[in-house]
C-alpha positions, 0 to 999 in steps of 0.5 A: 154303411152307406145306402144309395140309389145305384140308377145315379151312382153306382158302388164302385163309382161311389167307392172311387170318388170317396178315396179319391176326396179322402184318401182313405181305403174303401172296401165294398163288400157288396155292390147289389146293383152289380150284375143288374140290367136297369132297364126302362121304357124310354119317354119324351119331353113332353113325358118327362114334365111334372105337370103339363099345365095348359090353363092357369087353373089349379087343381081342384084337389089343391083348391079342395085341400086349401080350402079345408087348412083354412077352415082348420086355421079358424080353430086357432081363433077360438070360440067354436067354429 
């Protein structure tokens, strides 16, 4: 059995490249993406990037969370912090 993501292979696809690197016959008993319209609002660039960071600043959720594993670190020191 082999589960994949059919937005970036699809069965079939997934079939003919399998036997055509191994040789070995491969029958698909289901392909549940077939039939299936993917339909997504398309974005831009500027959409498209993870972050768009326009100052060198972190997040202050990241500073917050760097913060607390640093005060949890201190618990390996001993004594009682």
């Amino acid at each position: 059995m082999v589960i994949h993501n059919p937005l970036f292979l699809t069965a079939s696809d997934l079939v003919a490249k399998v036997e055509a690197k191994t040789g070995v016959v491969v029958v698909l008993k289901v392909d549940g993406g077939e039939g299936k319209l993917w339909d997504f609002a398309e974005i831009d660039e500027e959409q498209a990037t993870v972050a768009n960071v326009e100052s060198g600043l972190l997040h202050p959720t990241v500073v917050l969370s760097g913060t607390f594993w640093i005060i949890s670190m201190l618990s390996y020191i001993g004594g009682k912090w």
